[in-house]
C-alpha positions in Angstrom: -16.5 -3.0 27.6 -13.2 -2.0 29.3 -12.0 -5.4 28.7 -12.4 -5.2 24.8 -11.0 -2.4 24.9 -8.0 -3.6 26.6 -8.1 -6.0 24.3 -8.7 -3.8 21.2 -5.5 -1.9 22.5 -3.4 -4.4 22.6 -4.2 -5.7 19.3 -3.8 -2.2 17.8 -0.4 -1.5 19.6 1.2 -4.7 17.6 -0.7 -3.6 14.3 1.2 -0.3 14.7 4.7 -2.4 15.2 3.6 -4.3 12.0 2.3 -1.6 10.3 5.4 1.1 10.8 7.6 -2.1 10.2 5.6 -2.7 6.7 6.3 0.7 6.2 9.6 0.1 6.4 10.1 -2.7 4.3 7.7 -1.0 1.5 10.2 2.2 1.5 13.3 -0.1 1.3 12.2 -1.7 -1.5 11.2 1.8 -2.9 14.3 2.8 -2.4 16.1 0.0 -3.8 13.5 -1.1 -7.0 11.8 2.4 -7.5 8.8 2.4 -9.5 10.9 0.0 -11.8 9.1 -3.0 -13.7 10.8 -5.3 -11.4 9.2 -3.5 -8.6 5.8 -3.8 -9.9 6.7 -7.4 -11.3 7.2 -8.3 -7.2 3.9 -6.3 -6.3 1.8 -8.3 -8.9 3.3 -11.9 -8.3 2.6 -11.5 -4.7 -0.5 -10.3 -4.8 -1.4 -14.5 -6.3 0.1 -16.6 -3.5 -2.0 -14.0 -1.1 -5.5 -14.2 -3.3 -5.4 -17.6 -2.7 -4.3 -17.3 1.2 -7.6 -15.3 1.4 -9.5 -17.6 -0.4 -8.3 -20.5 2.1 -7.2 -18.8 4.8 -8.4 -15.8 5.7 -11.0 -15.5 3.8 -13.8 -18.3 4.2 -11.9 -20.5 6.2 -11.5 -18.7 9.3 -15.4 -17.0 8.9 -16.6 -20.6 8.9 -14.2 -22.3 11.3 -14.5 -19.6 13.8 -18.2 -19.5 15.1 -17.9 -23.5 14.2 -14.6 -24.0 16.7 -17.1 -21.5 19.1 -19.9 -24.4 19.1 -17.1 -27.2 19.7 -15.1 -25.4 22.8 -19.1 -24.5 24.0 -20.0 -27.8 23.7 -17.1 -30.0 24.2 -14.7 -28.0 25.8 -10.8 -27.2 25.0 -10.3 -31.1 24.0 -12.9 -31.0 21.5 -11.6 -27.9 20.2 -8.2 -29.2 19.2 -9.3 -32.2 17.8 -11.2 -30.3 15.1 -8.6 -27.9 15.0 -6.1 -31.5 13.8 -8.9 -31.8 11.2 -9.0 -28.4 10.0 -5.1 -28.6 9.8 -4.9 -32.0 8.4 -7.2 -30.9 5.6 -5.2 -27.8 5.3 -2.3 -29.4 4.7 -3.0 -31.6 1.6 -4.8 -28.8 -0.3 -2.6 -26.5 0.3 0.6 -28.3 -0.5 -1.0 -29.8 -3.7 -2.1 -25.9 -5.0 1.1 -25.0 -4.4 2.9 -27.8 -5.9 0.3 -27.6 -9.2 0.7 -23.4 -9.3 4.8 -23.5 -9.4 4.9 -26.5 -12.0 2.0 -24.3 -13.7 4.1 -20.9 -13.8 7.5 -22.5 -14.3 6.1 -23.3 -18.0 4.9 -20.1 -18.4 7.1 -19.3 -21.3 5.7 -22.2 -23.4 2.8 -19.3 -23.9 4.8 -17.6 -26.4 3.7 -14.3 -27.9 3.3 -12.0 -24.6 5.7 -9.0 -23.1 8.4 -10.1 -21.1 7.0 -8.6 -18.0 4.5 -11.2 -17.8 6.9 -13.7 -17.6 8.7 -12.0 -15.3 5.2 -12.1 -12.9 5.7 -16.0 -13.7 9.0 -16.4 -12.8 8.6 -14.7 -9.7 5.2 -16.0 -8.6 7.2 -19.3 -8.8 8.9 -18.4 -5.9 6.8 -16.9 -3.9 4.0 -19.7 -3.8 5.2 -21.9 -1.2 4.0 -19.1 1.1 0.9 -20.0 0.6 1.0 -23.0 2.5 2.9 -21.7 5.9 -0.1 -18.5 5.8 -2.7 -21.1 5.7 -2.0 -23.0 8.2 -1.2 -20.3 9.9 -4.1 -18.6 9.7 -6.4 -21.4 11.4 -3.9 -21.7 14.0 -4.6 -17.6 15.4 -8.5 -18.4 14.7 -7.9 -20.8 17.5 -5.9 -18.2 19.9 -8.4 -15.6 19.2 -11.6 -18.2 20.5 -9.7 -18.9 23.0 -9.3 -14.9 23.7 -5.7 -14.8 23.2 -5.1 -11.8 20.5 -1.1 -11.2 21.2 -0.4 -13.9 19.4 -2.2 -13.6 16.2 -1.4 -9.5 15.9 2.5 -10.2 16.6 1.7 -12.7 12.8 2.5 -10.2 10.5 5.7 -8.7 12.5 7.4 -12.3 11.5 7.1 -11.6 8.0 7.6 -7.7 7.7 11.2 -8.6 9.8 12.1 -11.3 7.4 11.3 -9.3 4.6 13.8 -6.3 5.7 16.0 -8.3 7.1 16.7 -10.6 3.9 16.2 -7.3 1.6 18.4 -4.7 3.6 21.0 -7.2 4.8 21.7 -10.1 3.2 20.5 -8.9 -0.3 22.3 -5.2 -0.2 25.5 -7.5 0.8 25.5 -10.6 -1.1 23.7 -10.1 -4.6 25.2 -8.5 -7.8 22.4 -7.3 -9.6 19.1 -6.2 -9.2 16.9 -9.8 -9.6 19.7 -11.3 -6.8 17.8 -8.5 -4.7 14.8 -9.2 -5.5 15.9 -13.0 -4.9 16.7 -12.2 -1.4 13.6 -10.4 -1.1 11.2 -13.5 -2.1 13.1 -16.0 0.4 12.6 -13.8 3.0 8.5 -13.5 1.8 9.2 -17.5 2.6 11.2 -17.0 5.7 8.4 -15.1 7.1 5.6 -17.4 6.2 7.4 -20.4 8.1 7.7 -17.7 11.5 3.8 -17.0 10.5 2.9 -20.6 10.8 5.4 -21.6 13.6 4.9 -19.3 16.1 1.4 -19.9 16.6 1.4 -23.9 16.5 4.2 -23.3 19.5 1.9 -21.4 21.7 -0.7 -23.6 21.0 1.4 -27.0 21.6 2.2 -25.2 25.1 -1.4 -24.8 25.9 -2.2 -28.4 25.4 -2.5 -29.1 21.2 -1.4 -31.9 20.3 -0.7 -31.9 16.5 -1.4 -35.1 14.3 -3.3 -35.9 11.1 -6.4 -36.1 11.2 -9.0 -36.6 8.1 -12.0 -38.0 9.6 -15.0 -36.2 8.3 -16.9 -35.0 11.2 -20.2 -33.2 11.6 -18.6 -30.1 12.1 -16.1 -30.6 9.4 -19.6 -31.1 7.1 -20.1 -27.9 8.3 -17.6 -26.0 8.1 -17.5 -26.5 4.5 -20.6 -26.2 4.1 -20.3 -23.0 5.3 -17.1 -22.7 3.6 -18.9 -23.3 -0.3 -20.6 -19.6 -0.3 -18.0 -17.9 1.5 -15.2 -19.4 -0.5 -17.3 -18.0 -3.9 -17.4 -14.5 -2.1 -14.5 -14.4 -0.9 -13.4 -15.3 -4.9 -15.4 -12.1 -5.9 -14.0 -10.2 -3.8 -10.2 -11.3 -4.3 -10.3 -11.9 -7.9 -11.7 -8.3 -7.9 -8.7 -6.8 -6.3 -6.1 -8.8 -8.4 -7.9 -7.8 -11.7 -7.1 -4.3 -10.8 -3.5 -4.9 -9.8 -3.3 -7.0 -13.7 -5.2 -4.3 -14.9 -3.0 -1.3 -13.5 0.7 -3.9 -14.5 -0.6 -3.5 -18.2 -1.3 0.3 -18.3 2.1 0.9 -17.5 5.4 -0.8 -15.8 4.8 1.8 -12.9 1.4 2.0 -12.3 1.1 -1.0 -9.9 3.4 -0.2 -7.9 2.1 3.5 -7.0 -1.7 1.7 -6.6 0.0 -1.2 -4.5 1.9 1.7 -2.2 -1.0 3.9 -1.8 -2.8 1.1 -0.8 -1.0 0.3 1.3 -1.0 3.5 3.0 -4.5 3.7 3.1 -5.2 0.5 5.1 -2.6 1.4 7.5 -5.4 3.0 9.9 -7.8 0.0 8.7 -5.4 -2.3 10.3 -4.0 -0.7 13.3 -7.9 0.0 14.7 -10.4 -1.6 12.4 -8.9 -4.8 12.1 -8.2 -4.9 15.6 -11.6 -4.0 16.7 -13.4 -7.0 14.0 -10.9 -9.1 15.8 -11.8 -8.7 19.3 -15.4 -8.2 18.7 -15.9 -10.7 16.1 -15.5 -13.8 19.1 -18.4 -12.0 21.1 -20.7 -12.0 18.2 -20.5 -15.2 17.4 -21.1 -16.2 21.1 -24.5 -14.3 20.8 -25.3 -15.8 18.2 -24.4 -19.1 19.5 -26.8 -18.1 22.3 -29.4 -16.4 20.4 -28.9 -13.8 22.2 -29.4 -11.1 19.1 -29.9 -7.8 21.5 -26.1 -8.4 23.2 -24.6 -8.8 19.1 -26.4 -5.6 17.8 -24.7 -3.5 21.2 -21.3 -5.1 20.9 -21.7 -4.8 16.3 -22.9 -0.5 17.1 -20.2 -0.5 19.5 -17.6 -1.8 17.1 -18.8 0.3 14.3 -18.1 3.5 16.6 -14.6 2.5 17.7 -14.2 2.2 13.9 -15.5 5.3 12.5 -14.1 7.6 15.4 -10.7 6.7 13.8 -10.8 6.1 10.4 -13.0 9.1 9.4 -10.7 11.6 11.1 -7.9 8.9 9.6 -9.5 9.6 6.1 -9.7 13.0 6.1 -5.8 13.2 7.4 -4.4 11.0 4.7 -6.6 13.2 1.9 -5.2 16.3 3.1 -1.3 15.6 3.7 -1.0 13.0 1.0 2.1 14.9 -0.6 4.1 15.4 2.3 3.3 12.0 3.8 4.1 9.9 0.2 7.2 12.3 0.1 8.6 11.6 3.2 7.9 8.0 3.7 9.2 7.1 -0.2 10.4 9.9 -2.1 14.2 8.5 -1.7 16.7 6.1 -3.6 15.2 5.1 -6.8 11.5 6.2 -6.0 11.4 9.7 -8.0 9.7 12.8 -7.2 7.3 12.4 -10.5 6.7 8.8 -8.9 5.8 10.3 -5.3 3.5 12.6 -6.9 1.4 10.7 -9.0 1.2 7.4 -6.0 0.2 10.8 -4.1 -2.9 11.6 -6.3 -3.8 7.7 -5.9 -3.6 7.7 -2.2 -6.4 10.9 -1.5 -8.6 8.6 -3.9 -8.1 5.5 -1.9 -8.6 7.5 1.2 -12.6 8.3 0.4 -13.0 5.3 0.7 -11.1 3.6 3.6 -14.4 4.1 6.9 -16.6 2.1 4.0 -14.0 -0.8 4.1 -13.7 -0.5 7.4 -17.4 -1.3 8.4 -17.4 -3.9 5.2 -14.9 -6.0 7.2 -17.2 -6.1 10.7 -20.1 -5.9 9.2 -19.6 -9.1 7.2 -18.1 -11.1 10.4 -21.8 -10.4 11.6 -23.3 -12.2 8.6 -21.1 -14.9 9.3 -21.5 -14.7 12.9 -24.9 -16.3 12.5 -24.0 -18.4 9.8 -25.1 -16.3 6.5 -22.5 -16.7 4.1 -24.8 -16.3 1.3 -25.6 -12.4 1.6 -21.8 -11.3 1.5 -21.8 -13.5 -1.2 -24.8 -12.3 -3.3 -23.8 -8.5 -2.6 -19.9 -9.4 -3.2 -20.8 -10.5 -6.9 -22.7 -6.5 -7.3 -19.6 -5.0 -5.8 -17.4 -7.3 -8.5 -19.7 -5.8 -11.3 -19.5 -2.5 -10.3 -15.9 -2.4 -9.7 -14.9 -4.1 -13.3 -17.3 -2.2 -15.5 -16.1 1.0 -14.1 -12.7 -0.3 -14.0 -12.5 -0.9 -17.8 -14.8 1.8 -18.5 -12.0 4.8 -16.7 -9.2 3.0 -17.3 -8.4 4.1 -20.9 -9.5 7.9 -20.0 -7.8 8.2 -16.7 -5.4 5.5 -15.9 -4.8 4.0 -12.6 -6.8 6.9 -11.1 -9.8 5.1 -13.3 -9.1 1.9 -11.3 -8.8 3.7 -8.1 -12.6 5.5 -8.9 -13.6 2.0 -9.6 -12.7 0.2 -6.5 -13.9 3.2 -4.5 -16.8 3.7 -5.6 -18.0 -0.4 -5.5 -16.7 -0.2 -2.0 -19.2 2.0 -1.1 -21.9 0.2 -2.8 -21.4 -2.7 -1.1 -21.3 -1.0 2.2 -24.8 0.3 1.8 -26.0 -3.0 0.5 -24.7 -4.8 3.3 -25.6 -2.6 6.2 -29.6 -2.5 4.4 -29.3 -6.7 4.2 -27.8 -7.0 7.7 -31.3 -5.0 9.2 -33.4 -6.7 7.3 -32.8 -10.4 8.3 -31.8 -9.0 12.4 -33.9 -5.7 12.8 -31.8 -5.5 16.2 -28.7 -4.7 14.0 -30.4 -1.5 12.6 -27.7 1.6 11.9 -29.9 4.4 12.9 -28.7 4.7 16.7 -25.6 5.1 15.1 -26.6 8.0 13.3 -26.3 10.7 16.0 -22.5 9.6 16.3 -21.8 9.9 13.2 -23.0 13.4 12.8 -20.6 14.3 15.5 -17.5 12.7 14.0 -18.2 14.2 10.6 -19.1 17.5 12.3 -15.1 17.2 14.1 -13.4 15.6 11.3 -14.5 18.2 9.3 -13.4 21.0 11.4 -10.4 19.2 12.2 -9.8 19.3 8.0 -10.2 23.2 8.5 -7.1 23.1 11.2 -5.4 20.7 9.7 -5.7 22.6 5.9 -5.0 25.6 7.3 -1.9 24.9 9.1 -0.6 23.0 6.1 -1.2 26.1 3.6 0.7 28.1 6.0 3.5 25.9 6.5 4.0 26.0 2.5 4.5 29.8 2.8 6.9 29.6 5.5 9.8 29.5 3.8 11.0 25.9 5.2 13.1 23.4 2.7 11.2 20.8 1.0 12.1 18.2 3.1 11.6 20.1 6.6 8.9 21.0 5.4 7.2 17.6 4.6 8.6 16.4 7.8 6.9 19.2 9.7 3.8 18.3 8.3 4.1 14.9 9.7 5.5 15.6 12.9 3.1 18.6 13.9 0.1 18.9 12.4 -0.6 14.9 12.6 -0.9 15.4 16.6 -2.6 19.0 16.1 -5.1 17.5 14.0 -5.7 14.5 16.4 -5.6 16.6 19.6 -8.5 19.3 18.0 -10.6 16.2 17.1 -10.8 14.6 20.1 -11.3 17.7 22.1 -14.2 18.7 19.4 -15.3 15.1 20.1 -15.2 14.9 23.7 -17.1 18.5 23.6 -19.7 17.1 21.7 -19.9 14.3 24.5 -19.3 11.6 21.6 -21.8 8.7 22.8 -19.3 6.0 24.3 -16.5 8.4 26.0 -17.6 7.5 29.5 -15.7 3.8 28.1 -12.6 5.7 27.5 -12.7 7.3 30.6 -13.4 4.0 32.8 -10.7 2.4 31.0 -7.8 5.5 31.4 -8.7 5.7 34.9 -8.3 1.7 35.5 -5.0 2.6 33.7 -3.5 5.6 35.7 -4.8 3.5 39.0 -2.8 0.5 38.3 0.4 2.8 37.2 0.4 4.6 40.1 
């Protein structure tokens, strides 16, 4: 366990790089755009090129190519791996390049649909640039399914560093120094979304090449190409549910008002930064040694590493929750109340965020809990449940979104979230009683039990730093700087007080740690 954990670490140390970094580039172009139309023009045109990256990347690609490529190194060693990863590529390739080529010749005649606002058009025009990303995310994304089989996660989590770099770089440099008006800046900003693809794509397939790949085309339809598509056919329709699901909100939030997307995309944003530094990295490493089980039948092993994955994840992003609720304010203010992002703005993306933050430890176990269907091959469950949690999410979003705005959409995805993480967790017992919750249960009453009294410290010491008589901005600064650690030192210590099951793992691991230091 020391090992994942290692590995876990690692993973999450580059996801904080990446995320701080996206952090960055989101408050740059807050500070530059605002909550502007042009702003949430960008956020929605984005948002297409990556629906379909999940859709073929991502999504169903890489939870059928992964426990498929896990067969093929098992059965036929590294060799055998790369040549279906050339077919996998090959394929990858053509579809990808002819979506993208169909998509911008679509959207550049966009305005041969006469009749609608200009800002749709303005999504058009910009979606037209940013499409060809598509292609270099695709690619990339079997490429670090390949690395993590092969139990190399550096690679993979240093991905998204490429493109938040570009991004800033081409934004804050070139764009601030070169362009004349606002679209040349949002110009610069698109070609470095496509800058950042090709580094996505690249960097991988070097590392990759070095270990012995040897890249060429490929199209010969294998048995395990049948199957991964195969596999691929359900996942790809859940994986449109559940895509499809999020970008109808964002379209959905774009026509309430030119703002409104952008504060949903922010907060958002925001919200899965905890998701991605730990729960991301912990379905990463652990989603491998599922599928091996499975491979090997070996049902007991999955259900101990899937509990002990669902721990890692709850320990943080309950506590991670219940911080983001409380200091919403100060944190939206101080990460993008600057430039052309307004205080009115900063409030109301504020509001958003404590809504989006009820929800983030049900997303979090959505994301492993679903590798585990696909872990043994069940892409039809996700799938089946995935079309509830569309239902739920669209009625409620149409129903609250004429009484209550964005924060109707944000109520909406919330609450389906939730459904669907009860529905899955109930399926995933059913068809592998090994993979019950209840030994969970006792855990989680400990980390509610600390997160809660951690809220207590945490609300406390943020109600008296109001009355202190500090400046706005010290203030909100303060609130980040100290009661962030105070809130995480009194949880773990409340944690490791109520000998949280698992610690002896920590300690194993910090003692390994401190041995090879000194």
């Amino acid at each position: 366990m020391s090992k994942k954990l290692k590995n876990i670490g690692v993973v999450s140390l580059l996801t904080v790089v990446s995320r701080v970094l996206a952090l960055g580039r989101d408050s740059l172009s807050a500070s530059i755009f605002g909550d502007s139309i042009l702003n949430s023009a960008f956020l929605t045109a984005f948002r297409l090129p990556n629906l379909f990256r999940r859709l073929l990347g991502e999504g169903s690609l890489t939870a059928a190519f992964l426990p498929t490529l896990q067969d093929e190194l098992h059965g036929n060693g590294e060799q055998g791996a790369y040549a279906l990863l050339n077919k996998v590529v090959s394929w990858l390739v053509v579809i990808t390049g002819a979506l993208v080529g169909l998509a911008m010749l679509g959207l550049s005649q966009s305005r041969r649909l006469t009749g609608h606002e200009d800002k749709w058009y303005l999504v058009a025009d910009l979606a037209v640039f940013l499409f060809p990303y598509l292609f270099f995310v695709c690619v990339a994304a079997a490429l670090n399914a390949t690395l993590n089989v092969f139990h190399r996660f550096t690679e993979p989590a240093l991905s998204p560093i490429w493109l938040n770099l570009a991004m800033i770089a081409s934004l804050g440099g070139a764009g601030l120094h070169f362009a004349q008006t606002p679209m040349g800046e949002m110009h610069w900003l698109c070609a470095g979304v496509l800058v950042g693809g090709f580094l996505q794509m690249a960097v991988p397939a070097a590392v990759l090449v070095r270990a012995g790949w040897r890249p060429q085309p490929d199209f010969a339809l294998s048995p395990r190409m049948r199957e991964i598509a195969a596999l691929m056919a359900p996942g790809f329709f859940g994986t449109a549910i559940y895509q499809v699901n999020i970008y109808v909100g964002s379209l959905l939030a774009y026509a309430i008002s030119d703002s409104a997307a952008t504060w949903m995309f922010y907060a958002n944003r925001l919200m899965e930064l905890p998701i991605g530094v730990f729960a991301i990295a912990v379905s990463t490493v652990i989603y491998p040694l599922i599928a091996r089980h499975a491979v090997e039948r070996n049902f007991t092993a999955m259900a101990e590493d899937y509990r002990k994955g669902i721990r890692l994840i709850l320990i943080i992003n309950v506590p991670a929750a219940v911080g983001l609720a409380l200091l919403s304010e100060p944190i939206t203010r101080v990460l993008f109340r600057h430039g052309e992002f307004t205080a009115d703005a900063a409030h109301s993306m504020a509001g958003l965020l404590v809504l989006f933050a009820v929800g983030m430890p049900f997303f979090s176990v959505v994301n492993l809990t679903v590798r585990a269907f696909y872990a043994v091959k069940d892409t039809m469950t996700p799938v089946r449940i995935a079309v509830v949690d569309f239902i739920v999410n669209l009625v409620l979003s149409l129903s609250l979104r004429h009484w209550l705005g964005a924060t109707g959409l944000v109520l909406a995805s919330t609450t389906a979230i939730i459904v669907q993480t009860l529905l899955l967790t109930r399926a995933l017992t059913r068809k592998l009683p090994e993979m019950r919750f209840a030994p969970l249960w006792p855990t989680v009453g400990k980390i509610v039990m600390a997160a809660l009294v951690m809220g207590l410290v945490v609300g406390g010491a943020w109600h008296g730093l109001q009355g202190a008589g500090f400046g706005p901005r010290l203030r909100d600064v303060l609130a980040l700087v100290v009661l962030i650690p105070l809130g995480a030192g009194s949880y773990a210590l409340l944690l490791w007080l109520l000998k949280i099951e698992g610690r002896e793992e920590f300690t194993v691991l910090a003692n390994r740690f401190l041995k090879r230091k000194g």
